[in-house]
C-alpha positions as CSV (number, residue, x, y, z in Angstrom):
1,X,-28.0,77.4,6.3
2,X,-27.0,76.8,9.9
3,X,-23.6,75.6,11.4
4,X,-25.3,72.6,12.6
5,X,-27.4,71.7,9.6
6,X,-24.4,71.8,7.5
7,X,-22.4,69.6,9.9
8,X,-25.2,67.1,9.4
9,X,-25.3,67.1,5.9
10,X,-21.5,66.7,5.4
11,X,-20.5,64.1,8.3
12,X,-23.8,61.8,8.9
13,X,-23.1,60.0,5.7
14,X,-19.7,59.1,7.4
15,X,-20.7,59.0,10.7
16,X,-23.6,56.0,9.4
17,X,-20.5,53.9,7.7
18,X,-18.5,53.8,11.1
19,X,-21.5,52.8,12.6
20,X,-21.4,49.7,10.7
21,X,-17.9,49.1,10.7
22,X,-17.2,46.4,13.6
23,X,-13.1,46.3,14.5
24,X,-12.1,42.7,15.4
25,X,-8.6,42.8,17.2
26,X,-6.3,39.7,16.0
27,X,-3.2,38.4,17.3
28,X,-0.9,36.8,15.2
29,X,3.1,36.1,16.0
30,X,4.8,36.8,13.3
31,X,8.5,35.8,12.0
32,X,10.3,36.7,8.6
33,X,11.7,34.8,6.5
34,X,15.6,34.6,6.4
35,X,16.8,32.3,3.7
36,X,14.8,30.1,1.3
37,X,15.9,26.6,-0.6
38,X,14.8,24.2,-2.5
39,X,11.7,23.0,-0.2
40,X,13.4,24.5,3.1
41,X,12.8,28.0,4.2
42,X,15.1,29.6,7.5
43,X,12.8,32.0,9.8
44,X,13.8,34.4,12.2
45,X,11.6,36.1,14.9
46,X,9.8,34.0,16.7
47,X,10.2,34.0,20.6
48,X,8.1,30.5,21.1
49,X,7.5,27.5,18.4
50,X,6.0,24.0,18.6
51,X,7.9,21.2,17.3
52,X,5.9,20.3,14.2
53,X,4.1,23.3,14.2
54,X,1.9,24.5,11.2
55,X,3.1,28.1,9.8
56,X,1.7,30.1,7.2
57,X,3.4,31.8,4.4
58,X,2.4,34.2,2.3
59,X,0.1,33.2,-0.6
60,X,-1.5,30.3,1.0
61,X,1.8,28.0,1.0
62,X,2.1,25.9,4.3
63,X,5.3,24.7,6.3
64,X,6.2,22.6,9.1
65,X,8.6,23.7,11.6
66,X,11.3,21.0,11.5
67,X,15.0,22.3,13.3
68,X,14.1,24.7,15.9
69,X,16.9,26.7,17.3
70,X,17.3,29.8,20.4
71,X,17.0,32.5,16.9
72,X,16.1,30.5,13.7
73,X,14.2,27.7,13.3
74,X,14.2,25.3,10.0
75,X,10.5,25.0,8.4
76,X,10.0,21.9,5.8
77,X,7.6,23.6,2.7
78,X,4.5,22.3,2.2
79,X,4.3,23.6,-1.5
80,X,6.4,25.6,-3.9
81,X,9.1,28.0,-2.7
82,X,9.4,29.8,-5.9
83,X,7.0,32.9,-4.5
84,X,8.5,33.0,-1.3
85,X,11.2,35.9,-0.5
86,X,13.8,36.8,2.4
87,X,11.6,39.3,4.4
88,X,8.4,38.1,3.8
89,X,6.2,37.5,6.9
90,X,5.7,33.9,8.3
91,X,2.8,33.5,10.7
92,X,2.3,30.8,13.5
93,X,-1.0,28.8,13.2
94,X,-1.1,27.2,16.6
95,X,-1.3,23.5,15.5
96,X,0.0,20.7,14.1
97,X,0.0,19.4,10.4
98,X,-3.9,18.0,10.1
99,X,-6.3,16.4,7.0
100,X,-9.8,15.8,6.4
101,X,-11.4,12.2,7.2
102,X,-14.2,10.5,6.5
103,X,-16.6,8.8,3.9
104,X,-16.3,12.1,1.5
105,X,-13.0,11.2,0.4
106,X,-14.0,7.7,-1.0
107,X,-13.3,7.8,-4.7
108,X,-11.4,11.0,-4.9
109,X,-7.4,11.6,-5.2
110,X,-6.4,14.2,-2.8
111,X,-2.8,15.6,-2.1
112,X,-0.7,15.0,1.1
113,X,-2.8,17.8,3.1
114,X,-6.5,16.4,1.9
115,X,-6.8,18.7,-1.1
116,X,-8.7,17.4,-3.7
117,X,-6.2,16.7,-7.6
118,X,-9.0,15.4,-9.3
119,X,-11.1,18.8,-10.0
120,X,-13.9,17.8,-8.4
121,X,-15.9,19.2,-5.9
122,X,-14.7,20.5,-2.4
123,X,-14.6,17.8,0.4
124,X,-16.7,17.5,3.1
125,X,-15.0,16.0,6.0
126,X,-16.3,14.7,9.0
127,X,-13.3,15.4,10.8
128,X,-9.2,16.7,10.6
129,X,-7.1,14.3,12.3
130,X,-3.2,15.2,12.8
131,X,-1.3,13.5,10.2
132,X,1.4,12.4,13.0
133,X,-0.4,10.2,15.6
134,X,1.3,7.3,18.2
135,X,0.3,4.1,17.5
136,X,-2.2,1.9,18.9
137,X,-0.6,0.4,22.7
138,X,-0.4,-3.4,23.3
139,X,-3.4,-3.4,25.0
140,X,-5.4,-2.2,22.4
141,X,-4.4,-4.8,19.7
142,X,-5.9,-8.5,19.1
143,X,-4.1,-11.2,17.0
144,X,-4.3,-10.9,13.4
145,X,-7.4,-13.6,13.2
146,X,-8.7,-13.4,9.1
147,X,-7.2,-13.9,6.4
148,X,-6.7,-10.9,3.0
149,X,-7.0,-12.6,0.2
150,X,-5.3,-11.2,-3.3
151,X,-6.4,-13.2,-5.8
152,X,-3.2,-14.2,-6.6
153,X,-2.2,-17.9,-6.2
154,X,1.1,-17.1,-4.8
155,X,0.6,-15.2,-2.6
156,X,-2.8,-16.9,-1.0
157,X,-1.0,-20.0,-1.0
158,X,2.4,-19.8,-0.3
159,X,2.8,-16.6,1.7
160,X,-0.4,-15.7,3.1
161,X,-1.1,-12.3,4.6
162,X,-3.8,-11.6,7.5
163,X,-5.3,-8.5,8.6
164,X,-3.7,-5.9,10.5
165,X,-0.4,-7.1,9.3
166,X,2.2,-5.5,7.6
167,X,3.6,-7.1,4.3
168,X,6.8,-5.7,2.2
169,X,6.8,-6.1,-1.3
170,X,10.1,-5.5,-2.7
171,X,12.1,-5.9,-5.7
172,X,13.6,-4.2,-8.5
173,X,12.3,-1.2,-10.8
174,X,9.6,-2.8,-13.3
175,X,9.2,-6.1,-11.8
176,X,5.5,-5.9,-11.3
177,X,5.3,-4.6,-7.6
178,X,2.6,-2.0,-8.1
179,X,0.4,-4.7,-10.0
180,X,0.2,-6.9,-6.7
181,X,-0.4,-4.2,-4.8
182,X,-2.8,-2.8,-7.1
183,X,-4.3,-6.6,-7.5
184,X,-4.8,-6.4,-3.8
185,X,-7.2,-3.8,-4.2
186,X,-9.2,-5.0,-6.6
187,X,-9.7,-8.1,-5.3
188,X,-11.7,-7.0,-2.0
189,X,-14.4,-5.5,-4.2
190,X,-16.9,-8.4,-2.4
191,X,-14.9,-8.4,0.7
192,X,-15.8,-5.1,2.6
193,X,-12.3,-3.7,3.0
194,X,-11.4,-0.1,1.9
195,X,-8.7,0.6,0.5
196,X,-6.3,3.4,0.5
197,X,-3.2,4.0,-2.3
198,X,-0.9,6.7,-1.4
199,X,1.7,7.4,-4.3
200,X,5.1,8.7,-3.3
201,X,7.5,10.5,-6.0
202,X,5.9,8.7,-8.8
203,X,5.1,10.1,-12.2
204,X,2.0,11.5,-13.1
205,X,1.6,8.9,-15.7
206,X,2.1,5.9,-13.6
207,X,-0.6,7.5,-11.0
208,X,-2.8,8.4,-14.1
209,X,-2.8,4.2,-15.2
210,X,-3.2,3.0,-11.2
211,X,-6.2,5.2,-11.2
212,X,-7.7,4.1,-14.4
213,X,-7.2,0.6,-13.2
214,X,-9.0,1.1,-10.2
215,X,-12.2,2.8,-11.9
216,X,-12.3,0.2,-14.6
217,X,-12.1,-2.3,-11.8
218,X,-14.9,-0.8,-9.8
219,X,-12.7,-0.2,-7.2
220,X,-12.1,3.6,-7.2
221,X,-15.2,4.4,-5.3
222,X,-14.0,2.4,-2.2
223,X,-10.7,3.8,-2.7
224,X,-9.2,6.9,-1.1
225,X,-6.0,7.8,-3.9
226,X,-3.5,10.3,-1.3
227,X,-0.8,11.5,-4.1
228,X,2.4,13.1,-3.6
229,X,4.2,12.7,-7.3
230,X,7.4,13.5,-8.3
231,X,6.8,17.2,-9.1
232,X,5.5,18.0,-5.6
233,X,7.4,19.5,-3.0
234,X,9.8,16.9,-1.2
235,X,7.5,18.0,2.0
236,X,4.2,16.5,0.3
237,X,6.3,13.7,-0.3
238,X,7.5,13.3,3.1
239,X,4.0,14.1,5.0
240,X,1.9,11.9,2.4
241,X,2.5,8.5,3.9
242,X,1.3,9.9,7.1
243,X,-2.0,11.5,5.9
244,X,-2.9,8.3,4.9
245,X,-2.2,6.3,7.4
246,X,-4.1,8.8,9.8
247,X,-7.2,8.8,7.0
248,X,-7.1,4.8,7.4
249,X,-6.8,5.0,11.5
250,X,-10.2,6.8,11.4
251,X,-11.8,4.5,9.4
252,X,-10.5,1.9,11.5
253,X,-11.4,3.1,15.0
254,X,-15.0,2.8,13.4
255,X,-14.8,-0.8,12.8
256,X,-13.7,-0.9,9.4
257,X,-11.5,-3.1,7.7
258,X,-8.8,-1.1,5.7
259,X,-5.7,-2.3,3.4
260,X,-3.3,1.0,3.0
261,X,-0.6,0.3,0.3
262,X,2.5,2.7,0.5
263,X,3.9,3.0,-2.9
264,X,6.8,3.5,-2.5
265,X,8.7,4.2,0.8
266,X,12.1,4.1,-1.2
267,X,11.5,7.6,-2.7
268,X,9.7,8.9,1.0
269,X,13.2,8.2,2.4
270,X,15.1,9.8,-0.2
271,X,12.4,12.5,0.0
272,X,13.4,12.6,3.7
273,X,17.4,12.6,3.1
274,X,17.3,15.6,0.7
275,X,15.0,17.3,3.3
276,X,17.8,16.8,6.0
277,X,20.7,17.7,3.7
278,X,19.0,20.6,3.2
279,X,18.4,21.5,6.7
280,X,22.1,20.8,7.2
281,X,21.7,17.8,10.1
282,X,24.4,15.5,9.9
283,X,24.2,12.2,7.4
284,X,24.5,9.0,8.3
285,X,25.0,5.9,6.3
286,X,24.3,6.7,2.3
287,X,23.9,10.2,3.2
288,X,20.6,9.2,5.1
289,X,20.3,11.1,8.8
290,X,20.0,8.9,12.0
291,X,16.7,8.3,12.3
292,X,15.6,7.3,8.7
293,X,14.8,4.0,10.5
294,X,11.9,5.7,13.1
295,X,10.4,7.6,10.4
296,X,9.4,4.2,8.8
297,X,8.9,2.2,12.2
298,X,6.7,5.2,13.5
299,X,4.4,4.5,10.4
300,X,4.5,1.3,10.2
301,X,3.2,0.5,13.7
302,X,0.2,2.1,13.6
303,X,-1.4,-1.0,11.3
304,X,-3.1,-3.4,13.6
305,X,-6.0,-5.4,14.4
306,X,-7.8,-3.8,17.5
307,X,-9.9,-5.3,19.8
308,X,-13.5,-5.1,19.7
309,X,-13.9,-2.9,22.6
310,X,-11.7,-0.1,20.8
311,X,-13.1,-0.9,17.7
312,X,-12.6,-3.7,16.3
313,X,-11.1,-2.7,13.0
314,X,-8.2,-3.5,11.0
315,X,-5.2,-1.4,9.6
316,X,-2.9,-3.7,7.2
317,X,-0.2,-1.9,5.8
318,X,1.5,-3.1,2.2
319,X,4.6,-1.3,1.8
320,X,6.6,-1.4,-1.4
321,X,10.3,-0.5,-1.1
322,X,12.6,-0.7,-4.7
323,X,16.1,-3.0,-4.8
324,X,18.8,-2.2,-7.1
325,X,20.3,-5.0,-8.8
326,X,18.7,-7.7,-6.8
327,X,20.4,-5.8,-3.5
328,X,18.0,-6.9,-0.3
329,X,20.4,-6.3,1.9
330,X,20.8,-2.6,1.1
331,X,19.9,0.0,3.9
332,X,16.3,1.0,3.3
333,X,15.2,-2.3,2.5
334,X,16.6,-4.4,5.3
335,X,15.4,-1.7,7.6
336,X,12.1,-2.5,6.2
337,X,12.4,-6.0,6.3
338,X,13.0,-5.5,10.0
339,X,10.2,-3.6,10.6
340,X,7.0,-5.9,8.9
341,X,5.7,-9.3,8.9
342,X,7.1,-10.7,5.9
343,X,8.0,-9.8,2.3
344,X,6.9,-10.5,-0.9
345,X,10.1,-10.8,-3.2
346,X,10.1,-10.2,-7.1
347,X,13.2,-11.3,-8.9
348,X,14.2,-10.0,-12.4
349,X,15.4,-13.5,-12.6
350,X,11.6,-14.9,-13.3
351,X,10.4,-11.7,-14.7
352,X,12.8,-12.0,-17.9
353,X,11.7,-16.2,-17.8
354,X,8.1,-15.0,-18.7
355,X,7.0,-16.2,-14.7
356,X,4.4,-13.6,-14.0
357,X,4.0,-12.8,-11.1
358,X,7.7,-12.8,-10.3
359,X,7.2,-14.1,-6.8
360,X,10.0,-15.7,-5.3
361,X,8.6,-17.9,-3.3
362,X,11.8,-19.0,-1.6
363,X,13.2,-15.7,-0.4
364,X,9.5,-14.4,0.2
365,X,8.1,-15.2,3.8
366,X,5.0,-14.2,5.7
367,X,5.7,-14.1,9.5
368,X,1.7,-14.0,10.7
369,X,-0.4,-14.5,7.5
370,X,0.1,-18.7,7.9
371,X,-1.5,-18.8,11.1
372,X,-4.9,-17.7,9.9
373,X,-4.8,-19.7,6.4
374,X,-7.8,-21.3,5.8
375,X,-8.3,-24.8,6.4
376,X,-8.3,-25.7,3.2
377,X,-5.2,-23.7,2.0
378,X,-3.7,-25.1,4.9
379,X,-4.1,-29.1,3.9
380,X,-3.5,-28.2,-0.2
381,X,-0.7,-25.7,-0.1
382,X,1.1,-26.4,3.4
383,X,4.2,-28.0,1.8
384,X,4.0,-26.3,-1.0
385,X,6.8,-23.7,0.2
386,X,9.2,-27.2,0.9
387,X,8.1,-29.4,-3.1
388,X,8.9,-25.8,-5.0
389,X,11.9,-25.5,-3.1
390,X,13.1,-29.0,-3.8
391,X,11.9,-28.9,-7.3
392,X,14.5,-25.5,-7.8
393,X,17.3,-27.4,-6.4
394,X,16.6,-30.7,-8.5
395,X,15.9,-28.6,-11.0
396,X,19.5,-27.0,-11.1
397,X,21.3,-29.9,-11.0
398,X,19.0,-31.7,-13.6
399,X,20.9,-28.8,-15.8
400,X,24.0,-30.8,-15.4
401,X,22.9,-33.6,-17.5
402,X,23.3,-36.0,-15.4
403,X,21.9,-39.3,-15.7
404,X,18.5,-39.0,-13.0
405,X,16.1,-41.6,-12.3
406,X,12.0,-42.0,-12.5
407,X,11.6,-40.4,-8.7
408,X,13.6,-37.5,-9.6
409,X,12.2,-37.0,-13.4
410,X,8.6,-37.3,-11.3
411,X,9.2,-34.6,-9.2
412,X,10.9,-32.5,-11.8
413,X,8.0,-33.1,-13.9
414,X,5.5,-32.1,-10.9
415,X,7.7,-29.2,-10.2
416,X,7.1,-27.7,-13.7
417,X,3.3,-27.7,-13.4
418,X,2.8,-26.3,-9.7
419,X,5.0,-23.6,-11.5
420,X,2.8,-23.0,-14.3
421,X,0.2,-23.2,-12.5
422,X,1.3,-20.4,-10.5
423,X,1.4,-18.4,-13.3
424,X,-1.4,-15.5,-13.0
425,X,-2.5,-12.8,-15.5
426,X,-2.3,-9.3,-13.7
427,X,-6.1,-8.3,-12.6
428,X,-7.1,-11.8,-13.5
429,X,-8.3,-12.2,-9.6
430,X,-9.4,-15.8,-8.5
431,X,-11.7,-17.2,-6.1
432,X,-10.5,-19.1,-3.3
433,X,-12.2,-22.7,-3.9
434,X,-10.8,-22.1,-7.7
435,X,-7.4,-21.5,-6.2
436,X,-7.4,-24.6,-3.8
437,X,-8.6,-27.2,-6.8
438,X,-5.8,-25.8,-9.2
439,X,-3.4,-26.2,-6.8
440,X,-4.9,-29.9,-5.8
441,X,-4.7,-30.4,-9.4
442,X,-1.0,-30.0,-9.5
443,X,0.0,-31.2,-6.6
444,X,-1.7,-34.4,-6.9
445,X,-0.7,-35.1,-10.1
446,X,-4.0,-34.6,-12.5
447,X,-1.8,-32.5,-14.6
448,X,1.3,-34.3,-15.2
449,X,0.3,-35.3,-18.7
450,X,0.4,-32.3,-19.9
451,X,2.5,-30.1,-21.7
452,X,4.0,-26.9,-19.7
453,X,2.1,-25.1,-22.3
454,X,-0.8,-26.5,-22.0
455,X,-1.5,-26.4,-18.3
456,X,-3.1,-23.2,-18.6
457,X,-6.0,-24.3,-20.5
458,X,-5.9,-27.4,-17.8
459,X,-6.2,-25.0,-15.3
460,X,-8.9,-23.4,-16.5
461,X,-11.0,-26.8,-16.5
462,X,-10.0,-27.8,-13.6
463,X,-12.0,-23.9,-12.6
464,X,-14.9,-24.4,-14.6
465,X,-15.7,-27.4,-13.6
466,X,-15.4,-27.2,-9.8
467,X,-17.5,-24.0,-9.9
468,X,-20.4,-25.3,-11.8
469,X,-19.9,-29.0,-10.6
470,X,-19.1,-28.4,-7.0
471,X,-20.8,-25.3,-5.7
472,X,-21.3,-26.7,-2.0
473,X,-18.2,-27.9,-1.7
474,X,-17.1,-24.3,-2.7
475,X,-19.0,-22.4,-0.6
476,X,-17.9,-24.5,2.6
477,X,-14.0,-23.7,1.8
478,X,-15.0,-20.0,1.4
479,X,-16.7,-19.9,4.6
480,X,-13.4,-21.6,6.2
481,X,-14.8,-25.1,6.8
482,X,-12.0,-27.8,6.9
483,X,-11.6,-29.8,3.3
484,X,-13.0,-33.3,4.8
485,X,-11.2,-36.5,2.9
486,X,-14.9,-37.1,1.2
487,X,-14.6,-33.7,-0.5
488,X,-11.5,-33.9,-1.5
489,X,-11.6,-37.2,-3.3
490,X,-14.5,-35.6,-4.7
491,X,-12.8,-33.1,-6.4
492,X,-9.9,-34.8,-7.7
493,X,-12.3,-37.8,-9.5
494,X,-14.2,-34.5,-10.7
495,X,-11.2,-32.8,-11.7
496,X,-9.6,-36.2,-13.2
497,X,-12.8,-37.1,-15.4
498,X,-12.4,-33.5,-16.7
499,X,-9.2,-33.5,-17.6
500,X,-8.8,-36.7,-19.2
501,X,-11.7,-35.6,-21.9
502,X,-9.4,-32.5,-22.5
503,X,-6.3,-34.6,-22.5
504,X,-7.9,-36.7,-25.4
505,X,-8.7,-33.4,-27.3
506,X,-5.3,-32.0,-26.6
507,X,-4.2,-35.3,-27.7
508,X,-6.1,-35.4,-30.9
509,X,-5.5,-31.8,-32.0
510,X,-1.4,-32.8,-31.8
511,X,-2.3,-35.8,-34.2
């Protein structure tokens, strides 16, 4: 065989791979790692970094470089930091912290970064928006103009909330804050808003029974869940909120209406302080760093009502923050109260009494939601705020046993029923004409004669009968028409003829 025959047979094989073989040249700037914490990580190596930059570490886990100094820089994990070692390579992505938007996350429950939790399939996104964006300028905003409505009596009529604003509800542990919230939800079902519940540091289980509530209240597939629980890495926990809120903003910008609820920021700051600690800045009041207040301001400010010609959606923002005994005045929360539009206050006081909700009305305010009440709210409920608070303090010194006279024991009487009355089942959402003639009912007197325990039943005649009776009357409040003298006298002879047949039964049955 011939020199060159043999060289063909023995390198041609080879020679046809590198043929196929196509070298790509990739640059990469790559640090190591010098220390690792718990949910911190110390770098070395790079000779330029962003502020808020995306690295990469080594099997797939993601960080955020936080503290950047002229050697080291400080990088807040985005994941476990049990696989990561000193020495191991960190790489620089070239952007900035981003998630998926879009209609494909409806009805799923993804993690701070837009990764799905649920097991489902793999989302498509119509986009990746930066979880930290600035908020909307002056320019771009309108006044808050229509009204959210809850469901929930309380809140409707005594501490309205509009859209595009931002309403704290705050209170103690277990004091029902996550069922308003939750309530809040469900109740735009026939509204068009969409909804978005992002779960800070909770446990799985509470998560677990939020979601169950919104599928079995057909809510879930209008709902985009963002969850950052407990377990996660205080990074998720800390860049949740923010995904969110930029997942809401692109819904927004696209007209949409769009209630976020931020459950809770109390654990995203203590998420935040143990993530400073940690990256040794200096603490500040209750160990918190200086700016614990712009992290929440910075959020909160992107909810808003735009204008039509940017939009013309709406971002409203409800924000629950946890007390300890009863504490308002404690850093995080009167930052908060600061911040928003109002707050909704639950006080232990009325849980224990068996008043569910445990609204407050008295220390609970709305700064904005009153101005776009409806008409009808507005000429039922608008000194509603001033009887309840005169029926507390009568009610106080009624305790005394003092000797009181028929105008006082008439308001003390009145008192007790608006207050029952006010009394709401969680996920037991009413209509807004239902709403109006139970609270006509009380605070016209229709339901002095009866017993405190009995006003329930009251109330719910007083909401059969207007819907069946009434439907005209009912559709013009929903639509926001005025309640004309003629329909209200209307009501109340409806409502009265009603309730006197029940009052005879009531009667009869205590024979």
């Amino acid at each position: 065989m011939r020199l060159d025959d043999l060289h063909r047979d023995l390198f041609a094989p080879l020679e046809d791979a590198l043929s196929r073989v196509d070298p790509v040249l990739e640059m990469a700037e790559i640090a190591r790692i010098v220390s690792v914490g718990n949910g911190v990580a110390e770098v070395a190596g790079f000779t330029d970094l962003h502020a808020d930059e995306l690295l990469a570490f080594a099997g797939g886990v993601m960080g955020i470089a936080s503290d950047i100094g002229t050697e080291r820089a400080g990088v807040i994990v985005l994941g476990p930091t049990d696989c990561l070692r000193p020495g191991d390579p960190v790489r620089r992505t070239g952007r900035v912290v981003d998630v998926p938007v879009g209609a494909g996350l409806f009805g799923r429950v993804v993690d701070g970064l837009g990764r799905p939790l649920d097991g489902g399939e793999a989302i498509e996104a119509e986009n990746l928006m930066p979880i930290e964006r600035p908020a909307p300028p002056i320019m771009h905003r309108a006044p808050v103009q229509v009204p959210l409505q809850t469901g929930i009596k309380a809140v409707d009529a005594a501490i309205p909330i509009g859209r595009g604003q931002r309403e704290l509800i705050l209170g103690d542990r277990q004091t029902g804050k996550t069922a308003i919230a939750v309530d809040a939800i469900l109740n735009q079902r026939d509204t068009g808003v969409l909804s978005i519940y992002c779960a800070i540091g909770q446990r799985a289980s509470a998560v677990a029974r939020v979601i169950q509530s919104l599928r079995q209240g057909g809510a879930l597939e209008r709902t985009i869940v963002v969850v950052a629980s407990g377990e996660d890495a205080p990074g998720l926990q800390f860049v949740a909120p923010y995904a969110a809120t930029s997942m809401a903003e692109h819904l927004m910008a696209r007209g949409h209406d769009v209630l976020i609820v931020y459950d809770d920021l109390t654990r995203h700051a203590r998420a935040y302080r143990e993530l400073s600690l940690l990256l040794r800045r200096p603490p500040g009041r209750e160990a918190y760093p200086g700016d614990i207040f712009y992290i929440h301001s910075r959020l909160l400010e992107r909810a808003t009502q735009l204008r039509q010609q940017h939009g013309g959606g709406s971002l409203t923002a409800l924000p629950v923050v946890e007390t300890q005994a009863q504490n308002i005045a404690a850093y995080i929360p009167t930052n908060l109260i600061s911040i928003t539009d109002g707050q909704i206050y639950l006080s232990p006081r009325l849980f224990e009494k068996g008043h569910l909700p445990a609204i407050d009305i008295g220390t609970s305010v709305s700064r904005v939601g009153g101005k776009v009440q409806l008409p009808a709210f507005r000429a039922v409920a608008g000194n509603l705020r001033l009887m309840y608070a005169q029926f507390e303090e009568l009610e106080t010194f009624a305790r005394f046993g003092t000797q009181l006279d028929a105008e006082t024991r008439r308001k003390l009487t009145r008192g007790l029923r608006v207050r029952e009355v006010l009394k709401q089942r969680e996920h037991d959402h009413i209509a807004v004409p239902e709403q109006i003639a139970s609270l006509l009912a009380a605070t016209e007197g229709l339901l002095d004669g009866f017993e405190p325990d009995d006003v329930a039943e009251a109330e719910q005649t007083v909401r059969q009968v207007v819907r069946r009776q009434a439907p005209e009357i009912c559709d013009r409040i929903a639509a926001g028409a005025r309640l004309e003298d003629a329909d209200r006298q209307t009501l109340i002879e409806m409502m009265r003829a009603a309730l006197s047949g029940l009052q005879a039964e009531v009667g009869n049955g205590d024979a």
